[in-house]
Residue, then its C-alpha position, 0 to 999 in steps of 0.5 A: x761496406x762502404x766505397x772510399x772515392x780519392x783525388x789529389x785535388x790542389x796538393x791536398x787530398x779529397x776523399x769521399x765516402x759513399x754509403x757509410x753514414x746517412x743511408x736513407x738520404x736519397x744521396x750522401x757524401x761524407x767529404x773529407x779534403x784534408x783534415x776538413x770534413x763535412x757531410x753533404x746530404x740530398x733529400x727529396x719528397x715523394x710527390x710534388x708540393x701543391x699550389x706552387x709554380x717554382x722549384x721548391x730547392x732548399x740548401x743549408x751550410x750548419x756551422x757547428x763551433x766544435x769543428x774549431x774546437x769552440x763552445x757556443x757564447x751565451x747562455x744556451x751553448x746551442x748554435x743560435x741562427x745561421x751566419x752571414x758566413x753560411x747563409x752566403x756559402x748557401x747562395x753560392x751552392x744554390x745557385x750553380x745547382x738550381x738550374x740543373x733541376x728540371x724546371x718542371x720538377x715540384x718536389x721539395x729538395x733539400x741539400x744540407x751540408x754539415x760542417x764537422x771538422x776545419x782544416x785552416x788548409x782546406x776550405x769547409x765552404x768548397x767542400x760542401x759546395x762539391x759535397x752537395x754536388x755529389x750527393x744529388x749526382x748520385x741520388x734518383x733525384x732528377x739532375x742535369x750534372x754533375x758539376x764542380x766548384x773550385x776557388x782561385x787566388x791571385x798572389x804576387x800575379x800567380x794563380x792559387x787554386x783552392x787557397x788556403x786560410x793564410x793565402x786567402x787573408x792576402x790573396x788580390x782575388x777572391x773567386x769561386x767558379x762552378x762548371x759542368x762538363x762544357x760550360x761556366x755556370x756560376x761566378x763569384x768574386x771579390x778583388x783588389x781591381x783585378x783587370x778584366x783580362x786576368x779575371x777572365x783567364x782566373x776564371x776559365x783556370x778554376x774551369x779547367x780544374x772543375x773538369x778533373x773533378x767531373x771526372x771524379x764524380x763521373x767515376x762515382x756515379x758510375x759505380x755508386x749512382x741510382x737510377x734518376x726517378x719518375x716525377x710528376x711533370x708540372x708543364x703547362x699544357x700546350x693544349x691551354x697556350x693554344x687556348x690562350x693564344x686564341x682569346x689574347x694573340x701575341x701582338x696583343x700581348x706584345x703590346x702588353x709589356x711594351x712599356x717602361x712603367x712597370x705598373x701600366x704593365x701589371x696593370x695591362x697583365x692584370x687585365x688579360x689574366x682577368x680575360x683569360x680567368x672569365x674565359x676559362x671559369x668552367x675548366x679548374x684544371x686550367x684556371x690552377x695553372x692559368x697564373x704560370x701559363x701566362x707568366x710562360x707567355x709574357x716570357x716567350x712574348x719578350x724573349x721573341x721581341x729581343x732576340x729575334x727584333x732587338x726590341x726591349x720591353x722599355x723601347x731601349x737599345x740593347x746597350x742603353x742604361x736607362x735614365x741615371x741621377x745622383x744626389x748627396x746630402x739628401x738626410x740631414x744630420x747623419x755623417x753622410x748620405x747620397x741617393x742613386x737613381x737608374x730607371x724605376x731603382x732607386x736606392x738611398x744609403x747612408x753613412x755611420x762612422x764610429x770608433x774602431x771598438x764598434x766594429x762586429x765581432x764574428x764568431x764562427x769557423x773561420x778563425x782568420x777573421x773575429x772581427x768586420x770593421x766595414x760593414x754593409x746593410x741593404x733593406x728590401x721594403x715591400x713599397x719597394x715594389x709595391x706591394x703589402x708585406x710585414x717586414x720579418x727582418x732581412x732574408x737570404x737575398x737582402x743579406x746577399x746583396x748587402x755582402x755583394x755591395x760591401x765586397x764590392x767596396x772593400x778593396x778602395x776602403x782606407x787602412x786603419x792606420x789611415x782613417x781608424x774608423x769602424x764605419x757602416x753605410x745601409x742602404x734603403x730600398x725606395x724603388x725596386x726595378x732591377x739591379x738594386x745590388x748594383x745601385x746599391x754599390x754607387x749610392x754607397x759610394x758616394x755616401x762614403x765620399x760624402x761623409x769624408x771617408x777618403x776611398x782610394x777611387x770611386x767604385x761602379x756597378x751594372x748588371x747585363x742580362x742575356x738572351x739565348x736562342x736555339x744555338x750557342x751563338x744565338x744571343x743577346x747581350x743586354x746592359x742594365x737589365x730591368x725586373x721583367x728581362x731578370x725575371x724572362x732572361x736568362x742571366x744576371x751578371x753584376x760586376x762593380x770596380x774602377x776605372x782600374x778593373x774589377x772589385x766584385x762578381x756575382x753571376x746567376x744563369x737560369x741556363x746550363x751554362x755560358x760560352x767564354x764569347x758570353x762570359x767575355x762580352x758580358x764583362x767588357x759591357x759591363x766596363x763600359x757602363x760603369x765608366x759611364x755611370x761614373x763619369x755622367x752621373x757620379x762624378x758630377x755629383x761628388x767627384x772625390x771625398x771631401x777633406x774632413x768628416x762631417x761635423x756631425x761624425x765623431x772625431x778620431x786622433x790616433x797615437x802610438x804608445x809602448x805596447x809595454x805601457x798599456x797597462x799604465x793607460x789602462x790602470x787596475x781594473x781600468x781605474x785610469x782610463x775610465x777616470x780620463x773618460x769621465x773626465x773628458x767625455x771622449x772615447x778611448x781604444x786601445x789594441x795590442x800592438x799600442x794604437x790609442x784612439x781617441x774618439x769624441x766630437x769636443x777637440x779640446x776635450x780629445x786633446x785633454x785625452x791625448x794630453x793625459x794619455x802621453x803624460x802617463x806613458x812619458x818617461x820622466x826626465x830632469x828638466x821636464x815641465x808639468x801641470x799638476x794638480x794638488x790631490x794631497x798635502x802632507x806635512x813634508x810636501x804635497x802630492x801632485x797629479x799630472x794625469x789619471x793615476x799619475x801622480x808626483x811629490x814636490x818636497x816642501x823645500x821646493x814649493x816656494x823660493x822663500x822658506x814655508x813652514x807649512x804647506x797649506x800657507x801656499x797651496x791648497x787642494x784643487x791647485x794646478x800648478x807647473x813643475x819641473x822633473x828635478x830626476x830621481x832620488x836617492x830612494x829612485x823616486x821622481x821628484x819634482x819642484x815648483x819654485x824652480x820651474x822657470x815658467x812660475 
């Protein structure tokens, strides 16, 4: 028999049930929050894996199409590879969990979440999110929980917990924060320059709600949970640092990573490790762990240096970001371009503009959004970082950092009815030390700004880093973190916005948690840099977006029509727009609601279109000139055209002042001609003349 566990959790309900389905998963959680439902399973290996020295933690979030009623497209009906959507939901349930795991634990784990069923009212992704926390607080799978996701909304200045589909399309704040019992441990967030201080109080509301859920999940670890299991340890032993320390001391070592050029110091690291491989040739059992134990003693060596001497690696003080330059217009020929350097990061971005009908299509389970007319790549070559790999396409962590930088933008993007583009920046790689998501985000600015996208403020962004100590009050805060305080800290903390406020988050912590004091001085560095780096680097190298799209991006009109004479526009089977496209070379996009685009790099031909488009969709009226050409001549007159599949008669009495007998005496096919409407006749038929038309 199963146990049902129930909570009223933001005005809905949140069942879980225990032991009912997936019994031999070391811990499952069949979640139901509303009508949503999703089973979280936990499973881990019986031994640790061999030759590893990282935690091998694997999170997956299954998006099946029939939890929406839908049938996969294409010719297999299988879902194909995940989604943005669920690699990204995937990050954010990896990341609050990973580090409550015993850092010496090597057996592989799996949390898989399987999306069944999606009430619009309940987010699949937050009940997934609390699912994998459950179902790992109740398995013998070693953890440090249990912990708690929730998710905050800002409408009209009031907080919404947990929002649904609705409340989320027009919410000013997206933020998802993970808490254990004391602490904040994960932060993500999207928002329309939300002021630090509101962000700050959003985020310790999602804290407040996270503890009710704990004590949910404390309540059924308590009745439900298995005893945590005995693992292998796979420490370094202190016997072999003792060993180190006598052939490499730490003042040698210190000297080591004291430098600002990351190659001198794997070149320096390279050197003592082969030391220390020549010292201990006879021990294998050493020589097997030798990689990690001195990859544990660079990271003692620089947290001691910043913590305890405030010296970092590169010789910066604690609040310095290192050097920053700008440039725009560094590739030729594409709609725009800028390259932004801090340090030894350094990130290229370009710029695409094209018509709306490019824009992606999404398909997946949330409805709200089929389509994403803004769109951001970031690319991570191995030269990057100088080392060989094969390129296999973009992993998780360059689709993370993509969407991070594209959320960042977002909210200074204009509207479609101001700039009716789909637009696309990439951002390439060239050198990686740090923070490339936060590069990243100011190059693509700038890019945008070049191509003449007119964003409503330039956007910014930086990463602190953090050191703590034995106490809560023992740290240290550093702004602009480089890839060796990444790898030895204890926080990435990246925050993008304006000089208004915050447009995006994205905090990982190796550490269980983070005091308020943290979390508040962390973003107040992070506000102080960003307004340096635009007001020292950006700004001097484009200010604001330029007037006009570059030449070499398509030129897009837009008008609005009677959504009742779109099928006029369009024609039978298309027939009239493909014709004026043939004609005029343009592009034309049309959506439900009347907005004619018309996209193409020739003005004369786009006015052409337009002409064309506004002549079909007219209402004749008595008195109304047009140009038409001869596309038939019958004895009793001859048929004019004034736009594709648009066409008049001008009665044979009325082509000439004087009498004609026949029609082919005065006109002849291929002919344009002006006319004026002369109204309808006695049949409601338009009828038009040449010979009264005052400009003839």
């Amino acid at each position: 028999m199963y146990k049902s566990y129930s909570m009223e959790l933001a005005g809905r309900t949140l069942t879980v049930d225990i032991d009912r389905v997936a019994k031999q998963a070391n811990g499952a959680a069949f979640m139901h929050y509303g009508d949503t439902t999703v089973l979280s399973t936990a499973t881990a290996s019986e031994k640790p894996r061999e030759g590893i020295d990282f935690f091998p933690l694997s999170v997956e979030y299954e998006e099946k199409l029939y939890a929406v009623g839908k049938i996969p497209g294409g010719f297999n009906k299988r879902e194909g590879k995940a989604s943005e959507n669920a690699v990204l939901t995937s990050r954010v349930i990896d990341r609050p969990m990973r580090p409550l795991f015993p850092k010496d634990y090597r057996n592989d784990v799996t949390l898989d979440n399987l999306v069944m069923s999606v009430d619009p009212e309940c987010s699949p992704e937050l009940t997934a999110m609390l699912g994998s926390a459950i179902a790992v607080a109740i398995s013998d799978i070693p953890f440090d929980g249990p912990c708690a996701t929730t998710q905050v909304g800002l409408i009209d200045g009031e907080f919404i917990i947990n929002p649904n589909a609705e409340q989320t399309k027009v919410s000013d704040l997206k933020l998802t924060v993970a808490s254990t019992r004391e602490k904040v441990i994960m932060i993500e967030a999207g928002a329309n320059e939300v002021p630090e201080d509101k962000m700050i109080e959003a985020i310790y509301k999602a804290h407040e709600v996270n503890q009710q859920v704990i004590a949910f999940i404390d309540k059924i670890v308590a009745e439900c949970g298995k005893a945590k299991h005995e693992y292998t340890s796979c420490a370094v032993p202190e016997e072999l640092f003792a060993a180190i320390k006598e052939i490499v001391t730490p003042e040698q070592m210190e000297e080591a990573v004291f430098t600002d050029v990351k190659q001198v110091r794997e070149e320096n690291i390279r050197q003592i490790t082969e030391k220390l491989e020549a010292a201990f040739a006879d021990n294998e059992e050493w020589l097997a762990v030798l990689p990690d134990a001195v990859y544990q003693y660079q990271k003692k060596t620089v947290r001691k240096m910043i913590l305890k001497d405030h010296k970092r690696p590169d010789g910066r003080e604690i609040t310095q970001i290192r050097p920053l330059a700008a440039e725009v217009d560094i590739i030729p020929r594409v709609h725009g371009s800028a390259m932004f350097t801090r340090g030894q990061t350094q990130i290229c971005n370009v710029c695409t503009l094209a018509p709306l009908s490019d824009a992606q299509r999404i398909d997946g389970l949330n409805e709200q959004e089929t389509s994403k007319r803004y769109m951001h790549h970031y690319n991570f070559p191995s030269y990057s970082v100088g080392e060989t790999k094969v390129s296999r396409g973009p992993g998780r962590r360059e689709i993370g950092h993509g969407a991070l930088a594209e959320r960042a933008l977002l909210p200074v993007l204009p509207s479609e009815e101001e700039f009716p583009y789909a637009i696309r920046t990439v951002s390439e790689t060239f050198e990686s030390n740090g923070s490339t998501s936060m590069a990243s985000t100011c190059s693509s600015c700038m890019s945008l700004m070049a191509a003449g996208v007119p964003i409503k403020k330039m956007v910014a962004g930086i990463s602190c880093g953090l050191v703590t100590g034995d106490t809560d009050d023992d740290y240290v805060l550093l702004t602009d973190i480089q890839g060796l305080e990444d790898f030895f800290g204890d926080m990435d903390f990246k925050v993008t916005g304006t000089d208004a406020g915050i447009t995006a988050i994205q905090m990982d912590i190796k550490i269980h948690g983070l005091t308020r004091p943290i979390v508040e001085g962390a973003i107040a560095r992070c506000r102080e840099a960003r307004m340096f780096i635009m007001d020292t680097c950006m700004k001097p190298a484009i200010a604001e977006p330029r007037k006009e799209v570059n030449k070499y991006a398509p030129k897009i009109v837009q008008i609005m029509i009677d959504p009742a004479k779109i099928g006029d526009v369009v024609g039978q089977r298309g027939k009239t727009i493909n014709a004026i496209i043939d004609e005029t070379g343009v592009k034309i996009d049309i959506t439900d609601d009347g907005a004619v685009s018309v996209c193409g790099t020739d003005t004369d031909a786009m006015d052409k279109a337009l002409k064309y488009i506004q002549t079909i969709v007219t209402d004749y009226e008595e008195g109304l000139v047009l140009e038409g050409k001869v596309v038939s001549i019958k004895e009793f007159g001859a048929f004019l055209e004034f736009a594709p599949g648009k066409e008049g008669m001008v009665h044979i009495s009325k082509i000439c002042r004087e009498r004609i007998d026949r029609v082919e005496d005065v006109l002849t096919l291929g002919d344009k001609v002006k006319c004026v409407c002369l109204g309808k006749d006695k049949m409601g038929r338009y009828s038009f003349s040449i010979k009264d038309c005052k400009e003839n």
